[in-house]
C-alpha positions as CSV (number, residue, x, y, z in Angstrom):
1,X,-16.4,3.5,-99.8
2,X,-14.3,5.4,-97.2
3,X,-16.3,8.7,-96.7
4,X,-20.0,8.2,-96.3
5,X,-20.6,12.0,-95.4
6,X,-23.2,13.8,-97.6
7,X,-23.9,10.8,-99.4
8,X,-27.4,8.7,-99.7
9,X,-28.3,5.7,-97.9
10,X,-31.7,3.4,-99.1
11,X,-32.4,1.2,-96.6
12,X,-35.3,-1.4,-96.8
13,X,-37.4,-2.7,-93.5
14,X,-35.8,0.5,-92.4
15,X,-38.5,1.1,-89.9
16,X,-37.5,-1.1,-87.1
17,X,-34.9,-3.7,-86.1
18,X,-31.6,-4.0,-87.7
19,X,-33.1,-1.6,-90.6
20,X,-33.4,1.3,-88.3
21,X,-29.8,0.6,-86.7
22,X,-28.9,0.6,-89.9
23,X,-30.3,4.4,-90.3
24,X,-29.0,5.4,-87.3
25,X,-25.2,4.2,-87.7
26,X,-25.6,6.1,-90.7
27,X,-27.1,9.2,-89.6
28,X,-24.1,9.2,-87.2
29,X,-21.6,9.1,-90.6
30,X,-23.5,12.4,-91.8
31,X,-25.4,10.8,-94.8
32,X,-28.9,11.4,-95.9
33,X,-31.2,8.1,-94.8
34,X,-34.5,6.6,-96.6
35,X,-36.0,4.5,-94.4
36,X,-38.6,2.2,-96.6
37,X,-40.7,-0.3,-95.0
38,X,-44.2,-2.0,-95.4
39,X,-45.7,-0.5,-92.2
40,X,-46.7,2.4,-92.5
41,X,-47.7,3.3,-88.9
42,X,-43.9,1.6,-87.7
43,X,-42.4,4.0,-90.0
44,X,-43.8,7.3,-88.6
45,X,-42.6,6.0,-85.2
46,X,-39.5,5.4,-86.6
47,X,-39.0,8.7,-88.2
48,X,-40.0,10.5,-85.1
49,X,-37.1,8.7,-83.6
50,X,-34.4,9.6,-85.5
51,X,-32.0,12.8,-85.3
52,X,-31.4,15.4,-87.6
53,X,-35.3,15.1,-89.2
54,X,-34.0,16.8,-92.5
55,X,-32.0,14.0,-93.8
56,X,-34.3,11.3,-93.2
57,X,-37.3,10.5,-95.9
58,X,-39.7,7.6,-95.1
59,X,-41.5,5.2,-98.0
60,X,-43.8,3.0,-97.9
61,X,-42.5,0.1,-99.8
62,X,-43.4,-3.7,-100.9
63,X,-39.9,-4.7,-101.4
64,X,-41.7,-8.0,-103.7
65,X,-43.0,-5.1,-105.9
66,X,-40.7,-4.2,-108.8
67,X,-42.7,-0.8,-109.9
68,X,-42.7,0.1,-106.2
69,X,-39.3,-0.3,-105.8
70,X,-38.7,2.2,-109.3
71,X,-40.9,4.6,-107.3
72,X,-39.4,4.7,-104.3
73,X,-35.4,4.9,-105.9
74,X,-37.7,7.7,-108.3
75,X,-39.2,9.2,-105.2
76,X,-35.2,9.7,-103.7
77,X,-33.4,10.8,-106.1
78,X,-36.4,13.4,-106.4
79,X,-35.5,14.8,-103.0
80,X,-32.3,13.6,-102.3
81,X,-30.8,13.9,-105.9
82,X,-28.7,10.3,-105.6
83,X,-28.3,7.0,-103.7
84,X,-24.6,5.5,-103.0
85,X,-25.4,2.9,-100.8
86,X,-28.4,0.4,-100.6
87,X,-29.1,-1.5,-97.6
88,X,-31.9,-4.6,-98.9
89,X,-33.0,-5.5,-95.8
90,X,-36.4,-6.2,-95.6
91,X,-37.1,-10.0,-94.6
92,X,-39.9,-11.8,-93.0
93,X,-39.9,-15.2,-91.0
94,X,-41.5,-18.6,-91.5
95,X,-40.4,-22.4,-91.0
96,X,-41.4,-25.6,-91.2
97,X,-40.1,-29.1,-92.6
98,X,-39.1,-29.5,-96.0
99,X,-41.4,-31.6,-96.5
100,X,-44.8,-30.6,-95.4
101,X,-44.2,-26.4,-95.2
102,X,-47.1,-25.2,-96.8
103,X,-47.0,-23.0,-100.0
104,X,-48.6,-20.1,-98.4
105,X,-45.6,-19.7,-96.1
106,X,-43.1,-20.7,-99.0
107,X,-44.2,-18.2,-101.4
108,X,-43.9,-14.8,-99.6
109,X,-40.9,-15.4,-98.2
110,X,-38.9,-16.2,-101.3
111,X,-40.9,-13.3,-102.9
112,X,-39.3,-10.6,-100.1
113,X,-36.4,-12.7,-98.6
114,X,-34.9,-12.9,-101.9
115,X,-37.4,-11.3,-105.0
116,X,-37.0,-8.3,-103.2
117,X,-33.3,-8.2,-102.8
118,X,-33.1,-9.0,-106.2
119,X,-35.1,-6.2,-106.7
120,X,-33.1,-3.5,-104.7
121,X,-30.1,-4.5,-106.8
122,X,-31.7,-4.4,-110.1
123,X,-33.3,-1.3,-110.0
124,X,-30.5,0.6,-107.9
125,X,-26.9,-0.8,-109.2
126,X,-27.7,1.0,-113.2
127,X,-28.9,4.3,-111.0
128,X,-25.7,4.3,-108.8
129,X,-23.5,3.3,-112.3
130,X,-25.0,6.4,-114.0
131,X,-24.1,8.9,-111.3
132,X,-20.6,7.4,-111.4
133,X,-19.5,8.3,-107.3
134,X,-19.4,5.0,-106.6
135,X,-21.6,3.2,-104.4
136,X,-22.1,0.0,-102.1
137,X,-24.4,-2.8,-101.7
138,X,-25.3,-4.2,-99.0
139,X,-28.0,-7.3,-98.7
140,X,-29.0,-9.1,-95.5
141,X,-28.4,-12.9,-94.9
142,X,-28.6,-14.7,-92.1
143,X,-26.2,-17.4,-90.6
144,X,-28.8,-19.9,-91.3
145,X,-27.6,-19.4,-94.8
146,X,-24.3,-21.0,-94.5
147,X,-25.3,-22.8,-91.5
148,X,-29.0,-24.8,-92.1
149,X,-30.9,-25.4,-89.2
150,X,-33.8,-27.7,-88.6
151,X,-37.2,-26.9,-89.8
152,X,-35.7,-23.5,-90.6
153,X,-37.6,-23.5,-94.7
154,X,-38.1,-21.6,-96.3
155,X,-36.5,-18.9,-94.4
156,X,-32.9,-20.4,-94.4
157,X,-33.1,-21.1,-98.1
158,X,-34.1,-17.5,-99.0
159,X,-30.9,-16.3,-97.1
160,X,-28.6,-19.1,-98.5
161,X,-29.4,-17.4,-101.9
162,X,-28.6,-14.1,-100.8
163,X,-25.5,-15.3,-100.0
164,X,-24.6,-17.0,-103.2
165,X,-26.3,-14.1,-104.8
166,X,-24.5,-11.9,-103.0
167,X,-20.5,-13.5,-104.0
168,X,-22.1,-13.2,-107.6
169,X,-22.5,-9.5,-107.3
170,X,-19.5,-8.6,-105.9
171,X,-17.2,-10.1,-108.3
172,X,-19.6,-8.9,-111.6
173,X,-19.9,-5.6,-109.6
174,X,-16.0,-5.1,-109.9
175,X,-15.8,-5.5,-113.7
176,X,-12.3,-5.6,-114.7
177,X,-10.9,-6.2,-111.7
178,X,-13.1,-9.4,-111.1
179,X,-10.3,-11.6,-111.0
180,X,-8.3,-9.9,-108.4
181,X,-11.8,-9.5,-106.3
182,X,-12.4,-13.3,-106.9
183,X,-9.3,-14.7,-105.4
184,X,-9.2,-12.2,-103.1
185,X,-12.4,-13.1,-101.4
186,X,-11.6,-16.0,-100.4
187,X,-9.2,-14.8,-98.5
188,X,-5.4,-15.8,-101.0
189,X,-4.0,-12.9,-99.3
190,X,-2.8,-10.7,-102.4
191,X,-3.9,-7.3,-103.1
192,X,-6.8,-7.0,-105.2
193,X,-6.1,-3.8,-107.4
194,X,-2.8,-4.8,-107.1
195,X,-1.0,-1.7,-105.7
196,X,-3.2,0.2,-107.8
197,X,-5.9,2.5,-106.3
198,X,-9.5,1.0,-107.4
199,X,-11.6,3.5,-109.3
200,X,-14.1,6.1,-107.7
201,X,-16.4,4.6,-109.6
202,X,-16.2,1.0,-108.0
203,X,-19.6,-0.2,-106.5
204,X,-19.2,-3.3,-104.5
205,X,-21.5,-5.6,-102.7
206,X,-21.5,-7.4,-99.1
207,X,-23.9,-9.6,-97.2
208,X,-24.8,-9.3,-93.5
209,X,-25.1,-12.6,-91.7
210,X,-26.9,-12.2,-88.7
211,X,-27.1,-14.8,-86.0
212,X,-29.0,-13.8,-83.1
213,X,-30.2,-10.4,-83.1
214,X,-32.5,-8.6,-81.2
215,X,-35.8,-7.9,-83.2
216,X,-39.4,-9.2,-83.6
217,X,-38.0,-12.0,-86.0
218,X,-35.7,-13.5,-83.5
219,X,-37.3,-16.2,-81.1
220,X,-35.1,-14.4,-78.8
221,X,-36.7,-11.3,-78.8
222,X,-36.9,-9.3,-75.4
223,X,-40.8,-7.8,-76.0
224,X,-41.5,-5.3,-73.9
225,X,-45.1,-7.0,-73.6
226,X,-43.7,-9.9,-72.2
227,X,-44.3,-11.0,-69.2
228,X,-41.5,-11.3,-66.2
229,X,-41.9,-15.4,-66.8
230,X,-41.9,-15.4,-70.6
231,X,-38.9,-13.0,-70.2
232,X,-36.9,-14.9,-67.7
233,X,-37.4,-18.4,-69.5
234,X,-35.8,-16.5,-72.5
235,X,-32.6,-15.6,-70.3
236,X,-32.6,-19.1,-69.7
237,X,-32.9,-20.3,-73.0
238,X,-30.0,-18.3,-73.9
239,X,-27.9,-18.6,-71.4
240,X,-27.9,-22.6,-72.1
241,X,-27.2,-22.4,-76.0
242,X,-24.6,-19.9,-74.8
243,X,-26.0,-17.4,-77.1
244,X,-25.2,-13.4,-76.8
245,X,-28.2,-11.6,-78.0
246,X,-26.9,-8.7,-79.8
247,X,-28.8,-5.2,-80.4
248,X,-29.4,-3.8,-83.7
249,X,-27.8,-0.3,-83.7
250,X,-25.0,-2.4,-82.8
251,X,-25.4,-4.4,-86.1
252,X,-26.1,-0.7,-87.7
253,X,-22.3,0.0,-86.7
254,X,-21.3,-2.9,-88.1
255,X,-22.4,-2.4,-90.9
256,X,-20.8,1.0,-91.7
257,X,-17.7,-0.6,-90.6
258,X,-18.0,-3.2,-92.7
259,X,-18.6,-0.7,-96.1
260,X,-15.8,1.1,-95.1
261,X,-13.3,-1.9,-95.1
262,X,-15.3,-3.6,-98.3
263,X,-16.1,-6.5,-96.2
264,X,-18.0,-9.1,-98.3
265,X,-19.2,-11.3,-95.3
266,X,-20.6,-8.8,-92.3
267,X,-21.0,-10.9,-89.2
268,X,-22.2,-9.7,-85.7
269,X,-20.8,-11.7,-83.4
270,X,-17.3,-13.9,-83.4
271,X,-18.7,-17.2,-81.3
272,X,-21.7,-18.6,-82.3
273,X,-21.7,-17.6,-85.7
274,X,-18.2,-18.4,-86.1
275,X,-19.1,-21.7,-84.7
276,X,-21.6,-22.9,-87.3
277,X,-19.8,-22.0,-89.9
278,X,-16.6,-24.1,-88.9
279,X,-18.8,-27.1,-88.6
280,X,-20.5,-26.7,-91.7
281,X,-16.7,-26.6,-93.8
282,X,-15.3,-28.8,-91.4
283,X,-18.1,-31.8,-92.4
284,X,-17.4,-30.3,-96.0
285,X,-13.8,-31.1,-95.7
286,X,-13.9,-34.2,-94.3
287,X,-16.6,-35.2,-96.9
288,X,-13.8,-34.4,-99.4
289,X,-11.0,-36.3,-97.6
290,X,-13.0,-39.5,-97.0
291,X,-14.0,-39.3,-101.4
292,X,-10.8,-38.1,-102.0
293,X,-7.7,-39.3,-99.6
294,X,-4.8,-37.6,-100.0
């Protein structure tokens, strides 16, 4: 999608973090923002935050609940006629060991790490196919989904299936052009529509990978509660893993960048990020060449 002015943007855990960079970068483009999160009180802080009041509608949402989520795309297009782009990005934290993590930590967050995703594209992609503008997807990973960090379950398995989920969408989402979108994802280098311009009707799908970002969910986080010696052990801490924190509305940019040039991977920063994920093909690769010598 190249112009995002006057058009709709449903964004989930929209009330803080990268969700409300998210509202602001698009607030910015001239679109209409819903903002849906789980806490309420959060959210009315959040809506008194943002500019241009009028364009902005705030739910309360359980992103796990299916009937929820109808009533909250029911409750837009009731004020705010359609939706174009969807932004699942609620997500809650927890680790632990494979082995021993408790259920009670597994269980909700597969249901709103990935349920709920599943959930934003299921209810939302028919809506956005029947209005027929077009529309964009846009769900939110993590790095630790490509890039699997100790006792990082179940949290870096719920965002390794939004990833795969994800690369499922996109190519389904572009119907009969899936096999130009499939080859073209991984990056053959040959037009996808094939000097043809894609149709306005074309809804297509990205994920945002994340590394370090600065919200409550990060370890990182710079908490305005902390005190001087909890913060400066954090500066510390990154400083030796070498690790830039970055802020979410620059993330929310990002991310309207990244519709705009139908990105299907969204990352925020080009070291750290870019350095796990070389690691993780390069022992991929060089499983295959020690199996399979050339």
């Amino acid at each position: 999608m190249n112009v995002l002015t006057d058009k709709t943007a449903f964004i989930t855990g929209g009330a803080q973090g990268i969700g409300l960079g998210i509202a602001k970068a698009c607030l910015k483009e001239g679109m209409q923002v819903v903002i849906a999160d789980i806490k309420t009180e959060q959210l009315k802080v959040a809506e008194s935050t943002l500019d241009s009041p009028e364009n902005v509608l705030a739910i309360e949402l359980d992103v796990s609940d299916r009937d929820a989520m109808e009533a909250a795309a029911d409750k837009t297009e009731a004020v705010f006629e359609k939706v174009h782009v969807v932004c699942n990005n609620a997500g809650i934290g927890s680790g632990g060991p494979v082995v021993s993590v408790p259920w009670e930590n597994w269980h909700p967050v597969m249901d709103t790490n990935l349920h709920g995703i599943l959930n934003g594209v299921q209810v939302f992609v028919p809506r956005i196919t029947r209005h027929g503008e077009g529309g964009h997807i846009v769900n939110t990973a993590s790095i630790t989904g490509f890039a699997q960090q100790g006792r990082g379950v179940p949290y870096g398995v719920s965002k390794a299936g939004v990833i795969a989920l994800t690369e499922v969408l996109r190519v389904e989402l572009a119907g009969e052009h899936a096999k130009d979108r499939w080859q073209n994802m991984y990056g053959a280098g040959t037009d996808r529509w094939d000097g043809k311009t894609p149709p306005e009707s074309l809804i297509s799908a990205s994920v945002l990978c994340p590394d370090s970002v600065d919200t409550e969910i990060s370890p990182f986080y710079t908490n305005p509660k902390d005190d001087a010696a909890t913060r400066q052990r954090k500066i510390e801490w990154l400083r030796r893993l070498d690790i830039e924190l970055i802020k979410p509305d620059l993330v929310g940019e990002q991310v309207v960048n990244g519709i705009r040039n139908d990105e299907l991977y969204i990352f925020c920063d080009g070291y750290g990020s870019r350095r796990l994920v070389r690691q993780r093909t390069q022992a991929m690769l060089d499983a295959f060449d020690r199996q399979f010598p050339e």
